[in-house]
N, CA, C and O atoms as CSV, one atom per row, in Angstrom:
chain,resi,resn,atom,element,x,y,z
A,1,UNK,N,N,-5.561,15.930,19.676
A,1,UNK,CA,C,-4.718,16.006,18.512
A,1,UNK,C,C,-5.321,17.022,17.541
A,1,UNK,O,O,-6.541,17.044,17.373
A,2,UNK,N,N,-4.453,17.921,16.853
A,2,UNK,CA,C,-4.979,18.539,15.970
A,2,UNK,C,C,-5.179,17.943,14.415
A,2,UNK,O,O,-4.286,17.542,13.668
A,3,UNK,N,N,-5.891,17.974,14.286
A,3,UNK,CA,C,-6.421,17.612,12.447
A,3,UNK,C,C,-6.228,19.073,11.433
A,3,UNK,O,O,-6.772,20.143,11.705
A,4,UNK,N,N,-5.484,18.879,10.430
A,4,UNK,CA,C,-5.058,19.720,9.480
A,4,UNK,C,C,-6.162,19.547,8.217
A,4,UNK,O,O,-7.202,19.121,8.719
A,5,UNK,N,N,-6.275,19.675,7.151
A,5,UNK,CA,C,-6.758,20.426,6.064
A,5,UNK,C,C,-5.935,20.327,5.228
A,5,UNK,O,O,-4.810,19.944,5.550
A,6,UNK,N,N,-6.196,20.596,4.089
A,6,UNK,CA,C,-4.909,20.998,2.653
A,6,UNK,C,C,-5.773,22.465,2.932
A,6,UNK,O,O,-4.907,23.302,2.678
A,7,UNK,N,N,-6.587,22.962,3.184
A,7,UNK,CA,C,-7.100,24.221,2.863
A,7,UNK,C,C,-6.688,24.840,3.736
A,7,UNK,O,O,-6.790,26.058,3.586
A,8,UNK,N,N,-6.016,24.322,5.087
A,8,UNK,CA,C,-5.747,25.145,6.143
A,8,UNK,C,C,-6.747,25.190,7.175
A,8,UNK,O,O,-6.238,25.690,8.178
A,9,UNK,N,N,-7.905,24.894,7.354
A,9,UNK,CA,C,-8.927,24.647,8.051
A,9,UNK,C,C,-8.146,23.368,9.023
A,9,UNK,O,O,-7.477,22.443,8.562
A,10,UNK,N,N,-8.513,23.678,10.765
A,10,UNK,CA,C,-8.086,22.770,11.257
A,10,UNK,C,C,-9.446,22.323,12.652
A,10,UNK,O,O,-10.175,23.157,13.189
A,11,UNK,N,N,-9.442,21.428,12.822
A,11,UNK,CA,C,-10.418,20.576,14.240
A,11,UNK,C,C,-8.986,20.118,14.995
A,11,UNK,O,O,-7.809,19.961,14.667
A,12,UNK,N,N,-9.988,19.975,16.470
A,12,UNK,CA,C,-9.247,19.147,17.030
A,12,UNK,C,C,-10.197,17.527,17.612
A,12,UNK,O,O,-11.424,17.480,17.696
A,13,UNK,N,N,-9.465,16.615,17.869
A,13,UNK,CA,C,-10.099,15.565,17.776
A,13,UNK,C,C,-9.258,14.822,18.980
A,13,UNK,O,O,-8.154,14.283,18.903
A,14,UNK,N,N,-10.165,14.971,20.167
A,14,UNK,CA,C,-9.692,14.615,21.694
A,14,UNK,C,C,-10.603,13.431,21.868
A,14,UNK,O,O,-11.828,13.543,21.851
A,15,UNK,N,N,-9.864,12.104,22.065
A,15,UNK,CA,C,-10.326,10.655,22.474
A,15,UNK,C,C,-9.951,10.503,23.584
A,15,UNK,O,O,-8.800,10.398,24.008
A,16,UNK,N,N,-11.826,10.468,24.603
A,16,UNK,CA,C,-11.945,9.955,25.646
A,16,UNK,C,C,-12.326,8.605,25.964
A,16,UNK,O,O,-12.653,8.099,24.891
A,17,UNK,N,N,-12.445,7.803,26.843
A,17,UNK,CA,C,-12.575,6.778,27.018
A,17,UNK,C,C,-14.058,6.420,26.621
A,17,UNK,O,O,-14.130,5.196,26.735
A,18,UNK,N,N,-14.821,6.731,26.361
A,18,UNK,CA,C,-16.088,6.703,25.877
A,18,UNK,C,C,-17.032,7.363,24.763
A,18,UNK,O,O,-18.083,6.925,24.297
A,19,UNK,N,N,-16.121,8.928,24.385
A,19,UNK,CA,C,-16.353,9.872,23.712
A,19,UNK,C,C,-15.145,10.722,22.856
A,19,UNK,O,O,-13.967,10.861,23.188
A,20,UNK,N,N,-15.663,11.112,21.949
A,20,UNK,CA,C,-14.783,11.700,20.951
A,20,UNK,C,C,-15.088,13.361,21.334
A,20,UNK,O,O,-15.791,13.577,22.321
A,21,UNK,N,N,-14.663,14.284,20.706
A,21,UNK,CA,C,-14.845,15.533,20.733
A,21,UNK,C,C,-14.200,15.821,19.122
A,21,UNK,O,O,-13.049,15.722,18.698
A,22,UNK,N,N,-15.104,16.100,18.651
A,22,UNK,CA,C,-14.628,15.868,17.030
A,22,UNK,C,C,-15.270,17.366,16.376
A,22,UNK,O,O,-16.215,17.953,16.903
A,23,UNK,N,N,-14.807,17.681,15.563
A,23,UNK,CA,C,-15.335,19.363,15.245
A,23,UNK,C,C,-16.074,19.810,16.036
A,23,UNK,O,O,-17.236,19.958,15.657
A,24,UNK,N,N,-15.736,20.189,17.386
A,24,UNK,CA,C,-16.301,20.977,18.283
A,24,UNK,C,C,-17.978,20.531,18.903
A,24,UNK,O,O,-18.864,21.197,19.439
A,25,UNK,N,N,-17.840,18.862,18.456
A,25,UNK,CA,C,-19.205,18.226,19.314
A,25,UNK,C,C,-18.313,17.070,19.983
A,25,UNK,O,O,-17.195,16.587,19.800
A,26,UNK,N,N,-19.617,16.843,21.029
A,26,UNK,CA,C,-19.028,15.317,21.688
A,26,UNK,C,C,-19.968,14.112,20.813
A,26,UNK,O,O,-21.188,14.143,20.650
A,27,UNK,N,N,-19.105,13.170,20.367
A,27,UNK,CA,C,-19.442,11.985,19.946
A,27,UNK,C,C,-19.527,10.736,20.400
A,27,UNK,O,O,-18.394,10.266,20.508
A,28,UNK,N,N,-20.461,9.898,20.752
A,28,UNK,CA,C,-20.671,8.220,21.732
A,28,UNK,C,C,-19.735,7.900,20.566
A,28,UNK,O,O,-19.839,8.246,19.389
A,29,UNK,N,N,-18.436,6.875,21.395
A,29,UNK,CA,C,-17.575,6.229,20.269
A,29,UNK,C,C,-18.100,4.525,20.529
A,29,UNK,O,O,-17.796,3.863,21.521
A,30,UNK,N,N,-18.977,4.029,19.333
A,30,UNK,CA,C,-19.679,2.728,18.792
A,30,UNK,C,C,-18.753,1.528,19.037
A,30,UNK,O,O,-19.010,0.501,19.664
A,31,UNK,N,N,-17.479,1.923,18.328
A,31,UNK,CA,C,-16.628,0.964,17.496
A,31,UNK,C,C,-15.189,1.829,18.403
A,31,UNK,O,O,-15.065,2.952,18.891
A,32,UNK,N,N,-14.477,0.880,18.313
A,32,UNK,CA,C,-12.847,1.875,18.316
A,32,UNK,C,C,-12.052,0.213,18.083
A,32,UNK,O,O,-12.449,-0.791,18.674
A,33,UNK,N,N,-11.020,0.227,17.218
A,33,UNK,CA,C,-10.387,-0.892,16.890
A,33,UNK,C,C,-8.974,-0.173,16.747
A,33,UNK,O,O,-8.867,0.962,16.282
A,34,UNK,N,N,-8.004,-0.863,17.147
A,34,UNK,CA,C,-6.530,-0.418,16.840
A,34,UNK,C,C,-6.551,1.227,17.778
A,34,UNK,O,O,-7.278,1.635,18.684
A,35,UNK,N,N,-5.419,1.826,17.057
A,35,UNK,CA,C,-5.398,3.461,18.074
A,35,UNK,C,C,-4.961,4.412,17.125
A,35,UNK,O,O,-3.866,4.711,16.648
A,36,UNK,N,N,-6.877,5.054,16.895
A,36,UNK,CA,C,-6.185,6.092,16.559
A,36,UNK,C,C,-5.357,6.998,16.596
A,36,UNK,O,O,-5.079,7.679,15.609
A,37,UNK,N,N,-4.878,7.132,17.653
A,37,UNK,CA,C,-4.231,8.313,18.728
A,37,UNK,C,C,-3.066,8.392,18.123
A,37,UNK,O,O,-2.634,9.513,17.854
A,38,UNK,N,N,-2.272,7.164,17.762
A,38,UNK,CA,C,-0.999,7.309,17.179
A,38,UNK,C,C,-0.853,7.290,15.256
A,38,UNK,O,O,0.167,7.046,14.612
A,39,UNK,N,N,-1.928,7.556,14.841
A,39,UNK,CA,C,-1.980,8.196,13.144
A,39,UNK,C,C,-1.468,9.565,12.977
A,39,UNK,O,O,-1.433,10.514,13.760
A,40,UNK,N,N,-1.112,9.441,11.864
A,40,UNK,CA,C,-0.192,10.791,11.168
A,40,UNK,C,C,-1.007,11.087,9.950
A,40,UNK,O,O,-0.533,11.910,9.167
A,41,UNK,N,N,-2.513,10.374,9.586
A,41,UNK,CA,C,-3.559,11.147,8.661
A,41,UNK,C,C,-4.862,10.376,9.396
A,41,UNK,O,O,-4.985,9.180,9.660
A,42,UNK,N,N,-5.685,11.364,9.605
A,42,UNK,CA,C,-7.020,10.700,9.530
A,42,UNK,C,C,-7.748,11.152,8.368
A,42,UNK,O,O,-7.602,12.161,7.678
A,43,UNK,N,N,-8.791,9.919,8.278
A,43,UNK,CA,C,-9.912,10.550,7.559
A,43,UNK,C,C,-11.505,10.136,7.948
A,43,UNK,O,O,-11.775,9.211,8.713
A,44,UNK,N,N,-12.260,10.778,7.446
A,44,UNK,CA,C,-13.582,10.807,7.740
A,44,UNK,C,C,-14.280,10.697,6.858
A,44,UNK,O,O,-14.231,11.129,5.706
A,45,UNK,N,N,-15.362,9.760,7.679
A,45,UNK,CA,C,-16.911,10.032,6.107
A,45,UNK,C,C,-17.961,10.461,7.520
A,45,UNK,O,O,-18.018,9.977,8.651
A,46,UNK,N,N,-18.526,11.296,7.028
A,46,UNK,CA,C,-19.639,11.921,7.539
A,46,UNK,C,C,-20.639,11.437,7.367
A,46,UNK,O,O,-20.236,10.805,6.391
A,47,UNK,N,N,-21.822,11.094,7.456
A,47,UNK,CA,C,-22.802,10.792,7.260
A,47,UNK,C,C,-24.335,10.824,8.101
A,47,UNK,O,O,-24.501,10.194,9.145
A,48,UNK,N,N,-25.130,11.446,7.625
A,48,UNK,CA,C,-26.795,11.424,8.385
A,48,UNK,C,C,-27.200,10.016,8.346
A,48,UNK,O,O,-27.029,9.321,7.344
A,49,UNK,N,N,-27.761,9.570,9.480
A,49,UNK,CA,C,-28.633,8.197,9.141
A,49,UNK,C,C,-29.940,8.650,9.591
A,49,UNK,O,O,-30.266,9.614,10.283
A,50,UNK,N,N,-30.744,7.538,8.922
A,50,UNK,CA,C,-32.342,8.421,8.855
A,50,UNK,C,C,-32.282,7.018,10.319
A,50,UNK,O,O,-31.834,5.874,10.248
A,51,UNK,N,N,-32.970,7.792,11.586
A,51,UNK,CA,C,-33.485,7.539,12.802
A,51,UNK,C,C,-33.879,6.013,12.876
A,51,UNK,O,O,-33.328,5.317,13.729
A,52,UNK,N,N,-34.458,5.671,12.344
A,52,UNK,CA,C,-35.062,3.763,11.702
A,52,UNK,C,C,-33.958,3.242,11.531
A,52,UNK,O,O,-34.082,2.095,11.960
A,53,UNK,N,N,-32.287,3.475,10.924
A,53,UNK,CA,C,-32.200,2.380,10.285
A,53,UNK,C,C,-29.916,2.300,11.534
A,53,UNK,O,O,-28.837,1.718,11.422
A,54,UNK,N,N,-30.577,3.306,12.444
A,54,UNK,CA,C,-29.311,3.754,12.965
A,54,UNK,C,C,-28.704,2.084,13.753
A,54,UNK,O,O,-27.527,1.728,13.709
A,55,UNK,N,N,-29.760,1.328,14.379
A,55,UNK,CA,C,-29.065,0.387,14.916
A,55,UNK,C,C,-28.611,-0.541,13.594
A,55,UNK,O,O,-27.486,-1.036,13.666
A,56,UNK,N,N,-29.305,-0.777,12.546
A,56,UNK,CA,C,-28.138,-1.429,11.685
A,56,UNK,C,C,-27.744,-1.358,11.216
A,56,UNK,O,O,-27.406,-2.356,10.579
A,57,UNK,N,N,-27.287,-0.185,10.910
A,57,UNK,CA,C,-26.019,0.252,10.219
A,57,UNK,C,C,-25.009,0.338,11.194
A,57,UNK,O,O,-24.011,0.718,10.581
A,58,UNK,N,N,-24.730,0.190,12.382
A,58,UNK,CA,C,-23.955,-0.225,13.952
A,58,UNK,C,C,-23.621,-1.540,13.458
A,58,UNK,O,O,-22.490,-1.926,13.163
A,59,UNK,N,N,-24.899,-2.322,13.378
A,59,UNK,CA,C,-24.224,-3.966,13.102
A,59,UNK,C,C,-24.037,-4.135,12.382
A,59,UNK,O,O,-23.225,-5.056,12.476
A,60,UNK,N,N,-24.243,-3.822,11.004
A,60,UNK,CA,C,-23.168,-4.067,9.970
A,60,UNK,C,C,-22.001,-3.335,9.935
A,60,UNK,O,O,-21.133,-3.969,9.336
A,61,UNK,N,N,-21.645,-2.330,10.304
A,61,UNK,CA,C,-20.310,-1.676,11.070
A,61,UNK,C,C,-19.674,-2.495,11.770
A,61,UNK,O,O,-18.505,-2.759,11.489
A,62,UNK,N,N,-20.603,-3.328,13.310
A,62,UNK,CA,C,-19.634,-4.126,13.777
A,62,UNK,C,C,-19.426,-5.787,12.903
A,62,UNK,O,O,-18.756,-6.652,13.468
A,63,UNK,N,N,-19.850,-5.975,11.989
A,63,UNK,CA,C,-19.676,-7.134,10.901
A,63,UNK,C,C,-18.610,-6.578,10.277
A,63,UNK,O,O,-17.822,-7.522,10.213
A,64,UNK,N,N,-18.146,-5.741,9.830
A,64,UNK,CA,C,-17.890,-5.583,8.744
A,64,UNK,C,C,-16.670,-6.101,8.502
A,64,UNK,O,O,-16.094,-6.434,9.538
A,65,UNK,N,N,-15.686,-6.409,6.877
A,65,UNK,CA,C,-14.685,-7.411,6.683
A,65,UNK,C,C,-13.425,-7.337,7.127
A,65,UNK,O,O,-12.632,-8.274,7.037
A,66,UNK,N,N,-13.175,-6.279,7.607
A,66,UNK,CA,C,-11.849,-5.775,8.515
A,66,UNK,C,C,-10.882,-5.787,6.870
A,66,UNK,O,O,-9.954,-6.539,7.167
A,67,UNK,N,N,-10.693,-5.447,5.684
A,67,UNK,CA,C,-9.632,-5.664,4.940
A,67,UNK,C,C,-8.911,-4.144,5.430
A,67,UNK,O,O,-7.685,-4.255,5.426
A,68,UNK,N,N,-9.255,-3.137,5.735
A,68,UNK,CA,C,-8.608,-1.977,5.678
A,68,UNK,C,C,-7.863,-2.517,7.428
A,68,UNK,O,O,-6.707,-2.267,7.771
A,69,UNK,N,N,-8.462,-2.955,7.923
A,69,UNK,CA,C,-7.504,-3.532,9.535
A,69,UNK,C,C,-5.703,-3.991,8.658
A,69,UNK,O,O,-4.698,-3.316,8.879
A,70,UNK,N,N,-5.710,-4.713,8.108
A,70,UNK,CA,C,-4.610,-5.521,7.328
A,70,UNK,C,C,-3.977,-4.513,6.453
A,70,UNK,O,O,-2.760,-4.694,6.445
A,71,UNK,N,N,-4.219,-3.851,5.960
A,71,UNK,CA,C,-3.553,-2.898,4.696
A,71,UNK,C,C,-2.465,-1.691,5.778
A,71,UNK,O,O,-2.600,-0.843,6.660
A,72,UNK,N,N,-1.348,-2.389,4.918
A,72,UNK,CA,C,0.359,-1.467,5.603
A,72,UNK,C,C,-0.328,0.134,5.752
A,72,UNK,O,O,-0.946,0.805,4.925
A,73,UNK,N,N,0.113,0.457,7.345
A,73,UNK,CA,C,-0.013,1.849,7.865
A,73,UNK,C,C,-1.305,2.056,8.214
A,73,UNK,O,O,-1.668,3.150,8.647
A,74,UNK,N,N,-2.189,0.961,8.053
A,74,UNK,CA,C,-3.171,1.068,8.839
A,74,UNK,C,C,-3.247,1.447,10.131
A,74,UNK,O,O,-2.520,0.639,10.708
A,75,UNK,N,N,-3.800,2.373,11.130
A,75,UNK,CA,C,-3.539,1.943,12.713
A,75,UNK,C,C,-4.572,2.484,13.753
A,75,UNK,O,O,-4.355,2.750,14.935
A,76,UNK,N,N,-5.828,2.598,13.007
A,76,UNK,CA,C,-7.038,2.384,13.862
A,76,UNK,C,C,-8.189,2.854,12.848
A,76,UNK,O,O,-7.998,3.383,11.754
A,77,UNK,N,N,-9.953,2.421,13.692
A,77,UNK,CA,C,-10.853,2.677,13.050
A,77,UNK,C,C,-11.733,2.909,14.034
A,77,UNK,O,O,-11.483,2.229,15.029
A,78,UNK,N,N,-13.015,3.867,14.176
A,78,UNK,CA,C,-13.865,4.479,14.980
A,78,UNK,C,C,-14.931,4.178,14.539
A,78,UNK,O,O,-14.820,3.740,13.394
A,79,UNK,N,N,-16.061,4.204,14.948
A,79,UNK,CA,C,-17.157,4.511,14.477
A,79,UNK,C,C,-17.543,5.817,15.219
A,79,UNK,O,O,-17.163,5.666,16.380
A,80,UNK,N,N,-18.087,6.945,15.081
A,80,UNK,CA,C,-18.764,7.905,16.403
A,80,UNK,C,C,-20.312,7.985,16.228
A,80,UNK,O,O,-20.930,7.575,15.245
A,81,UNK,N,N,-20.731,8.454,17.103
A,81,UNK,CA,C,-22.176,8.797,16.536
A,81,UNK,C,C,-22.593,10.234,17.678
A,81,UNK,O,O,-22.196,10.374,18.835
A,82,UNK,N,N,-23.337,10.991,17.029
A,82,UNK,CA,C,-23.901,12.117,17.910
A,82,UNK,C,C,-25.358,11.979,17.051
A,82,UNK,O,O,-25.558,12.216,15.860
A,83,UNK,N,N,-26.286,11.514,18.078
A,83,UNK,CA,C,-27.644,11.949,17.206
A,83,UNK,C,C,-27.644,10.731,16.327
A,83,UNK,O,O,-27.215,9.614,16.616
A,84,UNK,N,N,-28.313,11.216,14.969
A,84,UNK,CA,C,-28.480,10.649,13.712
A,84,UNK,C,C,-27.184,11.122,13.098
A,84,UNK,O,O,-26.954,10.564,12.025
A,85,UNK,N,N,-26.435,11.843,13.416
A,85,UNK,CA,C,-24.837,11.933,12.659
A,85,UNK,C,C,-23.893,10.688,13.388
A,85,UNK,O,O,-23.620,10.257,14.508
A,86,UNK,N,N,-23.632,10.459,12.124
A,86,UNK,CA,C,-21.865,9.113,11.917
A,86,UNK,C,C,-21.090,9.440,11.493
A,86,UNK,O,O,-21.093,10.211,10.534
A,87,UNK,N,N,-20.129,8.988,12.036
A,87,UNK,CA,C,-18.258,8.996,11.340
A,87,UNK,C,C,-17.857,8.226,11.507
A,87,UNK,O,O,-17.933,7.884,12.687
A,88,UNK,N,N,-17.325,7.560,10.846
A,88,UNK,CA,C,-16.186,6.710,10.417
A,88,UNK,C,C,-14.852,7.739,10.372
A,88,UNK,O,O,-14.647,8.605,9.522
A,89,UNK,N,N,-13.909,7.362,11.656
A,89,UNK,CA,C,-12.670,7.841,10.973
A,89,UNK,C,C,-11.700,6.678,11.143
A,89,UNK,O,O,-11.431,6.033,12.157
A,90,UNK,N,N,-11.267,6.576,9.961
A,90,UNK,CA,C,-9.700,5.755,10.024
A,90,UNK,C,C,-8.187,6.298,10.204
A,90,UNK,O,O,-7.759,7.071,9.347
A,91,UNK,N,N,-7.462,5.965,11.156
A,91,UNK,CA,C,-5.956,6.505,11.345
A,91,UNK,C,C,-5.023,5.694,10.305
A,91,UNK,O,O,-5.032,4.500,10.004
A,92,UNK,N,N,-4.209,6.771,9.861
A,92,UNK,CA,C,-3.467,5.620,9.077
A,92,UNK,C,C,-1.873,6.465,9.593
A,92,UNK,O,O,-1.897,7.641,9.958
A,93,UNK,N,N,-0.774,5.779,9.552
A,93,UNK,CA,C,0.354,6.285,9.662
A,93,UNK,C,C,0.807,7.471,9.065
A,93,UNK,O,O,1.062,8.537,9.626
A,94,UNK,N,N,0.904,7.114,7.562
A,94,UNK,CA,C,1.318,8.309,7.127
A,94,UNK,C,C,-0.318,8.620,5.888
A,94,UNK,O,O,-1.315,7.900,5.834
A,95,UNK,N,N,0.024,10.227,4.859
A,95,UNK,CA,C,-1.372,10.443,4.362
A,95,UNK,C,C,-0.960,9.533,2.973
A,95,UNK,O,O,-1.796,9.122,2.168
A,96,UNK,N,N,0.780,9.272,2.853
A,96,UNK,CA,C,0.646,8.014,1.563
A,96,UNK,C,C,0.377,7.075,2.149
A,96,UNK,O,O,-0.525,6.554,1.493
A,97,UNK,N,N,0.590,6.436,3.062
A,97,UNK,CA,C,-0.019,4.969,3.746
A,97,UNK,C,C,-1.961,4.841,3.285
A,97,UNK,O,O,-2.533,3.797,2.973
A,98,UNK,N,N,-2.526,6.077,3.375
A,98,UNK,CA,C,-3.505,6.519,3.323
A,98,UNK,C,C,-4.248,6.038,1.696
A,98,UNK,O,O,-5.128,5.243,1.366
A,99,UNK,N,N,-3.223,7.136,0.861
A,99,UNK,CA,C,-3.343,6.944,-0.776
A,99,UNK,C,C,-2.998,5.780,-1.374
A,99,UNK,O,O,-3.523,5.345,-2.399
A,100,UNK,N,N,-1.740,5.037,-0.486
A,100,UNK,CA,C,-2.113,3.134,-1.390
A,100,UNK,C,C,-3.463,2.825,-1.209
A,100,UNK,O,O,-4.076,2.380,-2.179
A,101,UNK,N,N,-4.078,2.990,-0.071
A,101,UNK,CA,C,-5.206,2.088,0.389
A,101,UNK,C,C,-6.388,2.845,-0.564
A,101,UNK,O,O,-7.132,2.251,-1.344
A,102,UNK,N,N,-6.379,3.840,-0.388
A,102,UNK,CA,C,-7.371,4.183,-1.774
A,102,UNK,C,C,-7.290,3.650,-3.219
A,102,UNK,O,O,-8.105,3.534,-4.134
A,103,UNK,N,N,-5.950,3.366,-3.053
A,103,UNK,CA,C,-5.582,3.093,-4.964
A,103,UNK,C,C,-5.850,1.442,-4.945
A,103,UNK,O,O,-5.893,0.800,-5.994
A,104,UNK,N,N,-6.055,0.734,-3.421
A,104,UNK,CA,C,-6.089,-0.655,-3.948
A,104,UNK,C,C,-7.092,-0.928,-4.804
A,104,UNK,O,O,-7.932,-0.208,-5.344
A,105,UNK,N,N,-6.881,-2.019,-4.839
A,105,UNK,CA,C,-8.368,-2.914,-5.288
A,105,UNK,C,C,-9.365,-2.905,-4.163
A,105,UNK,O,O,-10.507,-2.448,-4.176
A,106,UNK,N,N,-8.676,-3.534,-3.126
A,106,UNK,CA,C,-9.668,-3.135,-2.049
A,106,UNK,C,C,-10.716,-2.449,-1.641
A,106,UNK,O,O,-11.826,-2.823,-1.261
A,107,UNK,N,N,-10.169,-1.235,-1.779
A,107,UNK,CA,C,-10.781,0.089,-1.295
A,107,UNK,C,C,-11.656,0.054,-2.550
A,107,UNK,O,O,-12.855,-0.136,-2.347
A,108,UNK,N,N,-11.255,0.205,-3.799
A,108,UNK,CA,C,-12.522,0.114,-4.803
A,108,UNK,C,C,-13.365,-1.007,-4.903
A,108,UNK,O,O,-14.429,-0.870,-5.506
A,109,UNK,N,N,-13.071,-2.082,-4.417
A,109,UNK,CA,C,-14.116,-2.744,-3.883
A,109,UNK,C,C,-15.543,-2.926,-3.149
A,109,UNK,O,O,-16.669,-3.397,-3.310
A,110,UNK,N,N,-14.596,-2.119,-2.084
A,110,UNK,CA,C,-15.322,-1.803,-0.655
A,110,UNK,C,C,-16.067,-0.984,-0.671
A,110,UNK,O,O,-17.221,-1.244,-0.331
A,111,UNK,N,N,-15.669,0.470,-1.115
A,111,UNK,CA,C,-16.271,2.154,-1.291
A,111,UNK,C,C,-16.875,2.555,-2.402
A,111,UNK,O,O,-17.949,3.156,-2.420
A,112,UNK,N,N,-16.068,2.175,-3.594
A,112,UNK,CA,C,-16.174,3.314,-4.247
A,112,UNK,C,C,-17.437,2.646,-5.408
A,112,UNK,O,O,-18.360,3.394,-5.729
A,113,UNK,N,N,-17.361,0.893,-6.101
A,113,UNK,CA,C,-18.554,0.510,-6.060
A,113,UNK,C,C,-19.936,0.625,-5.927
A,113,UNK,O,O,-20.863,0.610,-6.736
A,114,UNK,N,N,-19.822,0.795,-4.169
A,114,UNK,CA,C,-20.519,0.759,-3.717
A,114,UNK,C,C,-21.277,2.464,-3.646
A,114,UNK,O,O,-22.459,2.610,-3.959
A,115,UNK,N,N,-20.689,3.265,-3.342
A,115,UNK,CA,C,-20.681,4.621,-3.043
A,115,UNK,C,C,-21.558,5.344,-5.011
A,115,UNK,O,O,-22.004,6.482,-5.153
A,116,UNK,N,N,-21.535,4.418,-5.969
A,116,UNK,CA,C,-21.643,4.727,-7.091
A,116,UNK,C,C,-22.890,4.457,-7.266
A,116,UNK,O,O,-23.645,5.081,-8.012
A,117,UNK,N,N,-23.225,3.338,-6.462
A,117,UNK,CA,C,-24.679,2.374,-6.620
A,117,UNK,C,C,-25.356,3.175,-5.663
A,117,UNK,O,O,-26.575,3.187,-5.834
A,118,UNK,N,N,-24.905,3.901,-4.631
A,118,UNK,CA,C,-25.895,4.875,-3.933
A,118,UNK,C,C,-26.283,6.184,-4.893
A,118,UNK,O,O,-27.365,6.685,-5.202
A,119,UNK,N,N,-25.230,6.429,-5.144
A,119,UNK,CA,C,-25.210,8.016,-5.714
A,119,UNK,C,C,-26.445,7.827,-6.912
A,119,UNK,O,O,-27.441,8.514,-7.135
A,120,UNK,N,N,-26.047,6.887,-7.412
A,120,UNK,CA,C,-27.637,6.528,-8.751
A,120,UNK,C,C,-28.581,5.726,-8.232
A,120,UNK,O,O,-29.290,4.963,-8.888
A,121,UNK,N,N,-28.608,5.888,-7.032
A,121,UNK,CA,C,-29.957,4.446,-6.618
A,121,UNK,C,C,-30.601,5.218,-5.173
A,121,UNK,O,O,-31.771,5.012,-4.850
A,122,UNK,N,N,-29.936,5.882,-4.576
A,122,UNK,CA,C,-29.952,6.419,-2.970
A,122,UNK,C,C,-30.007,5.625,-2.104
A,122,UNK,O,O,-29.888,4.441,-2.418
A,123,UNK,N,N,-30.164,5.912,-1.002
A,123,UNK,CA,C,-29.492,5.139,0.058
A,123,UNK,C,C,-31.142,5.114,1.294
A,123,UNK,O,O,-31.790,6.054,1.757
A,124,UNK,N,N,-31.315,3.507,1.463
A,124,UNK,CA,C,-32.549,3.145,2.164
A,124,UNK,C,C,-32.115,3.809,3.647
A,124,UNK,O,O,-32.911,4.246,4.478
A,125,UNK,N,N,-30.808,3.777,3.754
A,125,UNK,CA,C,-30.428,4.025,5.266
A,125,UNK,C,C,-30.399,5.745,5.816
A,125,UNK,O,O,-30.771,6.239,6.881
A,126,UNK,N,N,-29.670,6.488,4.346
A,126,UNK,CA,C,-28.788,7.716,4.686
A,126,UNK,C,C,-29.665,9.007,4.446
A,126,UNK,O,O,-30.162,8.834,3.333
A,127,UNK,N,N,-29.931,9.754,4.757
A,127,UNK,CA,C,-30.530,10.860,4.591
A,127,UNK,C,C,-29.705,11.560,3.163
A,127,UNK,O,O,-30.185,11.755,2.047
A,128,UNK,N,N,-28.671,11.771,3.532
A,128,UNK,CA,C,-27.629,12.563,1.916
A,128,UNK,C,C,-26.361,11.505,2.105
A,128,UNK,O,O,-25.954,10.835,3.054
A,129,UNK,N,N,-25.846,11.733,0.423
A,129,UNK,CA,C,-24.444,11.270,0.335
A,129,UNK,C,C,-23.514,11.589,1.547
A,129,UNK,O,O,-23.732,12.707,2.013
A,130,UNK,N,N,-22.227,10.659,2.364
A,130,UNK,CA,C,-21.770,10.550,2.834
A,130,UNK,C,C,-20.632,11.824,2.485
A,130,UNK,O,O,-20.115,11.753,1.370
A,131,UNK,N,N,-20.196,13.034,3.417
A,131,UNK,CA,C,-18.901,13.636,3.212
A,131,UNK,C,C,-17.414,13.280,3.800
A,131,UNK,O,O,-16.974,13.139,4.941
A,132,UNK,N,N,-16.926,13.211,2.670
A,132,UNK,CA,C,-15.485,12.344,2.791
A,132,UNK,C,C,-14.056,13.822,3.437
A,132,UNK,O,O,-13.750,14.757,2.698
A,133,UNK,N,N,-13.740,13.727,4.180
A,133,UNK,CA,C,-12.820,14.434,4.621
A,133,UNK,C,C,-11.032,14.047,5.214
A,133,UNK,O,O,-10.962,13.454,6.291
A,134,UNK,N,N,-10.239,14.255,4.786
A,134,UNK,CA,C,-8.685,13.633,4.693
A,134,UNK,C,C,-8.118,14.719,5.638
A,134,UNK,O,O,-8.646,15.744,5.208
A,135,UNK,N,N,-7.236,15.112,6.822
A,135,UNK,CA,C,-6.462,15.627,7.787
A,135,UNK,C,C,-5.149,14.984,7.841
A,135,UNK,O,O,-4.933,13.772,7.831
A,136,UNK,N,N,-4.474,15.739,7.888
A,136,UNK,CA,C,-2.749,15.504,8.472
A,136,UNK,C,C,-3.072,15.938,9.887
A,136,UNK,O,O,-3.783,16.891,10.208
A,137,UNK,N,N,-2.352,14.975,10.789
A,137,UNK,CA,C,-2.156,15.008,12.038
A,137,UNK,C,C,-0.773,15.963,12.722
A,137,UNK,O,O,0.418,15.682,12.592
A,138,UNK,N,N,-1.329,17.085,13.429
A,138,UNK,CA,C,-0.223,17.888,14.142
A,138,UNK,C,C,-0.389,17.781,15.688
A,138,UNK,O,O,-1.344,18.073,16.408
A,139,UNK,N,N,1.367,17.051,16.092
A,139,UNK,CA,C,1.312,16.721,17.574
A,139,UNK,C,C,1.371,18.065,18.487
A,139,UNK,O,O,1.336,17.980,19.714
């Protein structure tokens, strides 16, 4: 599938039964819940994990509260990993299906909280802040 940009910059993002191919690397896929395959936005958080702390941040990945599973136009979630690099990408139907779920409560619950308490505290796990990236899906 191709992944779009607002800037025009595009990846493609080919799901194999075991592996991703995600900006032009292959990725071990951790997690896969629901299908991505059939989203009309993905998005991504990027992230380094420092070598020590990679298996648990996996299990709290596979813990984690599922509220974005439940939220309308949801329709899959990944984990990948290459190395000490992670992604999280979530499929969502459409890229407004996408923008409720940011505007919930939820999501500021979940992320952005949290993402605030790193940015002023740093992160025991992450090497740098996490990069957040949004794509429209072209079939």
């Amino acid at each position: 599938m191709k992944l779009v940009k607002k800037d025009g910059q595009n990846f493609e993002l080919n799901i194999h039964a075991e592996t991703v191919d995600f900006k032009g690397e292959t990725y071990d896929i951790i997690i896969h819940d629901g299908d991505v395959g059939r989203a009309g936005h993905i998005a991504s958080n990027n992230f380094l994990v420092k070598y020590d702390h990679i298996d648990l941040l996996i299990e709290q990945f596979k813990g984690r509260k599922g509220n974005v599973d439940k939220y309308q136009g949801f329709e899959g979630f990944m984990l990948i990993r290459n190395g000490k690099k992670m992604t999280v990408l979530t499929g969502w139907s459409s890229t407004e299906a996408f923008q409720a779920w940011v505007d919930s409560e939820a999501f500021q619950n979940s992320h952005v909280k949290k993402e605030a308490r790193v940015k002023a505290e740093g992160s025991e796990h992450l090497e740098e802040m996490p990069v957040r990236e949004n794509y429209t899906v072209e079939v």
